[in-house]
PASEBA-1860 file (N, C-alpha, C; in nm, 3 decimals):
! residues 160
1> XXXXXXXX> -1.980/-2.260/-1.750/-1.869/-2.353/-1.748/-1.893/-2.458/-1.858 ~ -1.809/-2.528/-1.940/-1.799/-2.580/-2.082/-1.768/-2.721/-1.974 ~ -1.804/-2.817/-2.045/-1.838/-2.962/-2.000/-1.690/-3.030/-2.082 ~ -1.655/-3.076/-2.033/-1.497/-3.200/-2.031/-1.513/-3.202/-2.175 ~ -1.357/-3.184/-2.249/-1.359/-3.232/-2.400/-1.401/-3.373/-2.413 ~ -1.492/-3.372/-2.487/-1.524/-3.510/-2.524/-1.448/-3.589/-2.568 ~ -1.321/-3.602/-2.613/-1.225/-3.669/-2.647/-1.154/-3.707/-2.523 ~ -1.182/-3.681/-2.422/-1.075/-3.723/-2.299/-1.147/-3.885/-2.259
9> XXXXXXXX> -1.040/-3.939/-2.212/-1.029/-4.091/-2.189/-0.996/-4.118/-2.016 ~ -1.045/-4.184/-1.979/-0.953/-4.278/-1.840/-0.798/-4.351/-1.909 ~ -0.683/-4.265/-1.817/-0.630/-4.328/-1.862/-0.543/-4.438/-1.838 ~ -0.551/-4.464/-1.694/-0.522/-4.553/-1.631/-0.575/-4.593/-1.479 ~ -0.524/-4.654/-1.439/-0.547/-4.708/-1.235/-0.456/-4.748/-1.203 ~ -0.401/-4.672/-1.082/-0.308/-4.721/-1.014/-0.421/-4.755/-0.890 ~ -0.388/-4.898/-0.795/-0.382/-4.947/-0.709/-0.286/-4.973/-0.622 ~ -0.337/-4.953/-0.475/-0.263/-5.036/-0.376/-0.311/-5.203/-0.328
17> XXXXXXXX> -0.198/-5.245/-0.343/-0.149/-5.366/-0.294/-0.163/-5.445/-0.165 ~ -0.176/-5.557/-0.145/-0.086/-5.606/-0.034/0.004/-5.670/-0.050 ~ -0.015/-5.756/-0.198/0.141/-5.875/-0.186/0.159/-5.828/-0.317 ~ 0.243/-5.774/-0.388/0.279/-5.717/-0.559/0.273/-5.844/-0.666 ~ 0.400/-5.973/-0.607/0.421/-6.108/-0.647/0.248/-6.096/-0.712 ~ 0.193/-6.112/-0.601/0.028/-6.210/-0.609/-0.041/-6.164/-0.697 ~ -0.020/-5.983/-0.736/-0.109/-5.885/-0.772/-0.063/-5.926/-0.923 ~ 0.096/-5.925/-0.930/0.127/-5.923/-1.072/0.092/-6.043/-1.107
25> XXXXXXXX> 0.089/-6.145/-1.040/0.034/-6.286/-1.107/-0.094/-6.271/-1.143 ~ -0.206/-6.203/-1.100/-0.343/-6.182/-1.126/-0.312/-6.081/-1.291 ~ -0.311/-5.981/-1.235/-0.290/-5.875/-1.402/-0.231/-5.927/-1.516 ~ -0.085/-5.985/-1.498/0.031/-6.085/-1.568/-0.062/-6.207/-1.648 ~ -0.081/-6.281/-1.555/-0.126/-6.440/-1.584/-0.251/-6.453/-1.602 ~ -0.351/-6.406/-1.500/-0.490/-6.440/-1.595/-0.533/-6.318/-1.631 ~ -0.507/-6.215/-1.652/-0.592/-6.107/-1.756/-0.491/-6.088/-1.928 ~ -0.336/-6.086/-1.890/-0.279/-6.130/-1.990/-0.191/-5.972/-1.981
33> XXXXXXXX> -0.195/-5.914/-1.916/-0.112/-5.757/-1.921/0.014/-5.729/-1.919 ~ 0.075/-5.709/-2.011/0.281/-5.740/-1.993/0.310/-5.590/-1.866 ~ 0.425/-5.652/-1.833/0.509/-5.589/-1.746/0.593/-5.504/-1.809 ~ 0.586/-5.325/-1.791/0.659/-5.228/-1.894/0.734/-5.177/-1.769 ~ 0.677/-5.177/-1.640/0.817/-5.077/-1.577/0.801/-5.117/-1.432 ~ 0.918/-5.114/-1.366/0.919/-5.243/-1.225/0.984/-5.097/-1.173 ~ 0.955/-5.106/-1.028/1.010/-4.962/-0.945/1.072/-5.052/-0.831 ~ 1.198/-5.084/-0.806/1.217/-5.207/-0.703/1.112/-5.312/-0.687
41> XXXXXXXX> 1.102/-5.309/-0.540/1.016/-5.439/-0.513/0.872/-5.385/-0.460 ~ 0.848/-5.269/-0.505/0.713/-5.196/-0.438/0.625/-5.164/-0.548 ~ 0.662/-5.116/-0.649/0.546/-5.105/-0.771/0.595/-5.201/-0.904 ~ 0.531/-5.189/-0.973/0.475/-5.258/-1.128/0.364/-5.174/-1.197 ~ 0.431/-5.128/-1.315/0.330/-5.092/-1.448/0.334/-5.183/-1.505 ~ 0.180/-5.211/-1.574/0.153/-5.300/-1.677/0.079/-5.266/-1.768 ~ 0.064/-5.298/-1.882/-0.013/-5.220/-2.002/-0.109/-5.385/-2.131 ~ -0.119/-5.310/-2.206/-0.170/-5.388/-2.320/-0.097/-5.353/-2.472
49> XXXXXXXX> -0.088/-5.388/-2.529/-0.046/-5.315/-2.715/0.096/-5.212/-2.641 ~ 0.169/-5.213/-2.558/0.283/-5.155/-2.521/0.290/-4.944/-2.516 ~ 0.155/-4.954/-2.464/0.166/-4.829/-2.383/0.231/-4.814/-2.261 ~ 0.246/-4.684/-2.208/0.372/-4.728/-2.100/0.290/-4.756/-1.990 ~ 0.169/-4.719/-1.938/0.082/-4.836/-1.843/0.001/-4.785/-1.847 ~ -0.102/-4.918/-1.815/-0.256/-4.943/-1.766/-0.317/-4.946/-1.659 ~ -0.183/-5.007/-1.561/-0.249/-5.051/-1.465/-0.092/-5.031/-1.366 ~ -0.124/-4.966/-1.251/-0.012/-4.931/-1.161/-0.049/-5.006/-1.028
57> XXXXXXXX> 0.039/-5.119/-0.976/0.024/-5.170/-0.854/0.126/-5.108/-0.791 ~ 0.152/-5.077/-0.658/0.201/-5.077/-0.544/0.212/-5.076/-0.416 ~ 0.261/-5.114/-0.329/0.285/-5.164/-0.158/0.338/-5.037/-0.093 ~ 0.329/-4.904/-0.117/0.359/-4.803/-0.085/0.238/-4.802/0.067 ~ 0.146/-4.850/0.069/0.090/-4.790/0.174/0.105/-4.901/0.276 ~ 0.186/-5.001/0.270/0.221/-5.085/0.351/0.203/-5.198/0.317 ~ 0.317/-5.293/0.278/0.300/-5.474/0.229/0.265/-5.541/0.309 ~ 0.162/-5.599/0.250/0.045/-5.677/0.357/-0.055/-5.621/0.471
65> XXXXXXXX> -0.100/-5.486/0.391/-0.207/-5.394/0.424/-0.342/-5.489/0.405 ~ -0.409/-5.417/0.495/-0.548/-5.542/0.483/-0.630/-5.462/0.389 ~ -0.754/-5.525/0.295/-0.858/-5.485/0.243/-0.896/-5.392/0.305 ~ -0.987/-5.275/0.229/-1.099/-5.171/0.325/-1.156/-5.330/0.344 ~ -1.294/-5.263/0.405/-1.432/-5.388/0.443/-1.488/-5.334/0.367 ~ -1.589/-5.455/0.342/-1.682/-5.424/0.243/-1.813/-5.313/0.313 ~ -1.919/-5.206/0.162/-1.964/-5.107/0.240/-1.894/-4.985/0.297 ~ -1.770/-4.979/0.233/-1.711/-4.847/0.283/-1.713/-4.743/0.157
73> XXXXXXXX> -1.634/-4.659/0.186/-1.636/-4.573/0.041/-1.489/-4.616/-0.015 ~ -1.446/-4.608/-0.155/-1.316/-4.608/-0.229/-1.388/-4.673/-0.346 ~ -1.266/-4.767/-0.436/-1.304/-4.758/-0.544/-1.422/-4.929/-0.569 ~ -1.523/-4.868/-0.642/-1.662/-4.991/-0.676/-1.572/-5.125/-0.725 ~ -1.555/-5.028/-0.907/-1.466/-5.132/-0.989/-1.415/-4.975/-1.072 ~ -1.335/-5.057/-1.149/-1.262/-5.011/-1.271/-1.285/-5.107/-1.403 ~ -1.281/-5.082/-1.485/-1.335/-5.124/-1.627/-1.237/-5.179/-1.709 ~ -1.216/-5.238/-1.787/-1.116/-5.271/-1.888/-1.238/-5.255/-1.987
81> XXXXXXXX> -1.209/-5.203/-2.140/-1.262/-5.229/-2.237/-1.193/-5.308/-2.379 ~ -1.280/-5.412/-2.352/-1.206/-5.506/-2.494/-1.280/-5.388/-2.623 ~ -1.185/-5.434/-2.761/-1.226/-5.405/-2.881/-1.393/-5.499/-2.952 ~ -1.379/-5.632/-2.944/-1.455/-5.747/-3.036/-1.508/-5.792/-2.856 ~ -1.657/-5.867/-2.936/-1.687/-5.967/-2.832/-1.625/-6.124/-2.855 ~ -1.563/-6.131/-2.928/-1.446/-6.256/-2.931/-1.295/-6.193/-2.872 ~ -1.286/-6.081/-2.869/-1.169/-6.078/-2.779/-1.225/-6.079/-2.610 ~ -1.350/-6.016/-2.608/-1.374/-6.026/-2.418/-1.399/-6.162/-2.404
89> XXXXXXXX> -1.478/-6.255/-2.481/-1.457/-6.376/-2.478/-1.342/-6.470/-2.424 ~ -1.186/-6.458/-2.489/-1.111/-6.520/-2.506/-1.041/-6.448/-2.359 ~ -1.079/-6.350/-2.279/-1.021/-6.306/-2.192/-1.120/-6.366/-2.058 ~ -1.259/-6.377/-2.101/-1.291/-6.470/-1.984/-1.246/-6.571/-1.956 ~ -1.224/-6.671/-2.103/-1.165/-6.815/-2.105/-1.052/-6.814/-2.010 ~ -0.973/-6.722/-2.029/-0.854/-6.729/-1.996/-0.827/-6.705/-1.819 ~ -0.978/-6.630/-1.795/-0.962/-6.590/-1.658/-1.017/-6.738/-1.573 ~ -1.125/-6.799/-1.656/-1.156/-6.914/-1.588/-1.059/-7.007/-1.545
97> XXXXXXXX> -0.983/-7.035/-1.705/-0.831/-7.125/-1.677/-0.763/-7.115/-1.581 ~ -0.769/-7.022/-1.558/-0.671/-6.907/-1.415/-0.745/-6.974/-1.289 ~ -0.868/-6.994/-1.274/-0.929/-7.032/-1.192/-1.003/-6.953/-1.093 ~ -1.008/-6.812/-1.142/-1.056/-6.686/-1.124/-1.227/-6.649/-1.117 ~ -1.274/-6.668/-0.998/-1.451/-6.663/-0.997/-1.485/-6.567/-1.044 ~ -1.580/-6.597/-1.101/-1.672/-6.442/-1.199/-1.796/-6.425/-1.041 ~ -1.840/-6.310/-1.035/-1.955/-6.286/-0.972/-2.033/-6.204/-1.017 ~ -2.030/-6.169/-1.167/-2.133/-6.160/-1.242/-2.127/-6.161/-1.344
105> XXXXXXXX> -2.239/-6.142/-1.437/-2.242/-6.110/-1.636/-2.351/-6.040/-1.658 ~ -2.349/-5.915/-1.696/-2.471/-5.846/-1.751/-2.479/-5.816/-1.871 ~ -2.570/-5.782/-1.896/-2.619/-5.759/-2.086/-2.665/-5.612/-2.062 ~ -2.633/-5.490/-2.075/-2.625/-5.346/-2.038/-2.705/-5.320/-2.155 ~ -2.724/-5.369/-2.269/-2.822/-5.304/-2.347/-2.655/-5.198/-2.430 ~ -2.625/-5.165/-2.385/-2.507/-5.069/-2.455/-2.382/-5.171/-2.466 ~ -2.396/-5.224/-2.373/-2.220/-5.349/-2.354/-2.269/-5.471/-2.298 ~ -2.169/-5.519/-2.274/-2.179/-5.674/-2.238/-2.025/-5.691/-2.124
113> XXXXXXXX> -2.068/-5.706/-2.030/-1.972/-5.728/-1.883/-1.953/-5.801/-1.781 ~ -1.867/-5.851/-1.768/-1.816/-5.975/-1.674/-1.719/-5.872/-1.562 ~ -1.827/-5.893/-1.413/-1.754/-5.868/-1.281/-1.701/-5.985/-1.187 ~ -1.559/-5.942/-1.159/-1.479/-6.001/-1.079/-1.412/-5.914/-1.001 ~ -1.338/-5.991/-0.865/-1.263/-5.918/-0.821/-1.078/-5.942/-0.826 ~ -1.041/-5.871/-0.807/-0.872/-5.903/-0.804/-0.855/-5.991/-0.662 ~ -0.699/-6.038/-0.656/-0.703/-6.065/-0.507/-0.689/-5.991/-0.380 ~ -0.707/-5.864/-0.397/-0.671/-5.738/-0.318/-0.842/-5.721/-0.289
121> XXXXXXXX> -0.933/-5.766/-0.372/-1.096/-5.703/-0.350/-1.117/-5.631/-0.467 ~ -1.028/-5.551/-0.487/-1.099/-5.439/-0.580/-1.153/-5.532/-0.674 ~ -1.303/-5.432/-0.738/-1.375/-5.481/-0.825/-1.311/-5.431/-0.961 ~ -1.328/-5.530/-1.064/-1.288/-5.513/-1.213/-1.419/-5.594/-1.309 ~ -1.413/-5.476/-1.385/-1.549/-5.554/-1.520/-1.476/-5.513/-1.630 ~ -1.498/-5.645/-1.721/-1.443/-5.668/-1.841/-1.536/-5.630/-1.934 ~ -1.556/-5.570/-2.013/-1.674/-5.531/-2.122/-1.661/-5.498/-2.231 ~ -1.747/-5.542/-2.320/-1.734/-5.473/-2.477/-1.833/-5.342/-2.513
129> XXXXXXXX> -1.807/-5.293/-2.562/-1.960/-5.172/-2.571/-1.989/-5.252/-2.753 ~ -2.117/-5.229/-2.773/-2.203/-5.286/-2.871/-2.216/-5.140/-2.953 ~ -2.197/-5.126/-3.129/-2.186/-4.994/-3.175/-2.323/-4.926/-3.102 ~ -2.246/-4.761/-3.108/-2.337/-4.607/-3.063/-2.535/-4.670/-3.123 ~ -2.509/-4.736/-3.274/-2.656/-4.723/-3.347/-2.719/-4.856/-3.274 ~ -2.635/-4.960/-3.195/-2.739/-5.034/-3.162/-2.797/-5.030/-3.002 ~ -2.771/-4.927/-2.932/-2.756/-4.888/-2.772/-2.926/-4.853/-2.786 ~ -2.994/-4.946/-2.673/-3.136/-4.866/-2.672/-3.171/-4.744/-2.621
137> XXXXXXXX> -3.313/-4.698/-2.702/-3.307/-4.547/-2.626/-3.501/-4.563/-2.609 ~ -3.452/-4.484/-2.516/-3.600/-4.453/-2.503/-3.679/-4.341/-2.595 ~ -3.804/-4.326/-2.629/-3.895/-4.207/-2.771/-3.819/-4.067/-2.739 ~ -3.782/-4.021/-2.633/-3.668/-3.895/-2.644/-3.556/-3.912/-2.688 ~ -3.485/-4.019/-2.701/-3.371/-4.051/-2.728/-3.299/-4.091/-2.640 ~ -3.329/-4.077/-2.515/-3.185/-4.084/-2.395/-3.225/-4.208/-2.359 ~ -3.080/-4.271/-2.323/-2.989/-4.388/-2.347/-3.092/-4.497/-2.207 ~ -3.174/-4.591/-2.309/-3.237/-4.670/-2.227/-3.110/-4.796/-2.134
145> XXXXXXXX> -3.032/-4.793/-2.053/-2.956/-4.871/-2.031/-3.036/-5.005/-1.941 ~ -2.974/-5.115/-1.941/-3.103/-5.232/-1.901/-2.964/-5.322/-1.813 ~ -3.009/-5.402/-1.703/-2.895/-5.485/-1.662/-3.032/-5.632/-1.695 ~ -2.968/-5.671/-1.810/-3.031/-5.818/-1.769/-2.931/-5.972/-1.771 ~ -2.978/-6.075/-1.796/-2.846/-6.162/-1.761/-2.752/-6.186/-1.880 ~ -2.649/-6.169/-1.886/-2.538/-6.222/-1.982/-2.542/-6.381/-2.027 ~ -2.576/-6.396/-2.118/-2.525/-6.553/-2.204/-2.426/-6.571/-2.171 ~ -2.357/-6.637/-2.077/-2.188/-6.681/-2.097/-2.126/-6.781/-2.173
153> XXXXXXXX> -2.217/-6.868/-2.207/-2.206/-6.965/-2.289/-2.178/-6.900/-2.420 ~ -2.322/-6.833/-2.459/-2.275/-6.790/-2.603/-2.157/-6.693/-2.635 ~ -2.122/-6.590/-2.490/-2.022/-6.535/-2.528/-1.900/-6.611/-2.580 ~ -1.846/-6.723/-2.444/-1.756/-6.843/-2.453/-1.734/-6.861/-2.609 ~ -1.849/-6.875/-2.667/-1.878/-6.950/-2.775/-1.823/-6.884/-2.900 ~ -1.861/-6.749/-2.885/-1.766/-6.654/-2.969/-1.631/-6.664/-2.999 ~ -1.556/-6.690/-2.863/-1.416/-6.677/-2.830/-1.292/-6.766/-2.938 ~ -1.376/-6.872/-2.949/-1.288/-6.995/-3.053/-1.230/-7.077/-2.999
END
């Protein structure tokens, strides 16, 4: 059996909801994601650079469904990947403004990532990957990955 074309991508997440309003104010307002396609009052696509979506919310499984609990199985996080570490920068700024708690920052040795959650729970990390030639490796080559602490300051600092 031949292993996944390497060219294939994630190409989106759809989520369920409990309040859409609340959800689109989170994606909308502090991550910065425009609104491309509204399905009544139960879903919202949203995207970046005007693909037709990124990110699919909806109340299909019931508005004002409670969280799983934490410790169960479904989804950890989902990823956004910025281009520049002055653009993930300028997207933390923006999440702080928002007033949006970070509950973590790691330095991956390959990327650089800021975890939060939405207001639904689900986990989301914001990250840049650092070029293929500067990713550590161990004397075989395979991909030394490291979690140590993120500078947030200096990232901030990038941002402008």
């Amino acid at each position: 059996m031949s292993a996944i074309d390497p060219a294939a991508r994630i190409g989106h997440v759809h989520l369920t909801v409990a309040d859409l309003d609340r959800a689109v104010a989170f994606y909308r307002d502090a991550l910065g994601f425009e609104i491309t396609a509204r399905y009544g009052p139960d879903a919202v696509f949203l995207s970046a650079g005007g693909y037709h979506h990124h990110i699919g919310l909806n109340t299909w499984a019931g508005r004002g469904a409670p969280a799983p609990p934490r410790g169960t199985t479904g989804l950890y996080h989902f990823a956004i990947l910025y281009p520049t570490r002055a653009a993930l920068a300028r997207a933390v700024r923006r999440l702080l403004d928002h007033g949006v708690r970070l509950e973590g920052a790691a330095d991956h040795g390959v990327s650089e990532a800021i975890y939060l959650r939405d207001p639904d729970g689900n986990g989301v990390e914001l990250y840049r990957d650092r070029a293929p030639s500067e990713w550590p490796r161990a004397a075989d080559g395979v991909l030394a990955m490291t979690t140590r602490a993120l500078d947030l300051e200096s990232l901030l600092g990038e941002g402008g």
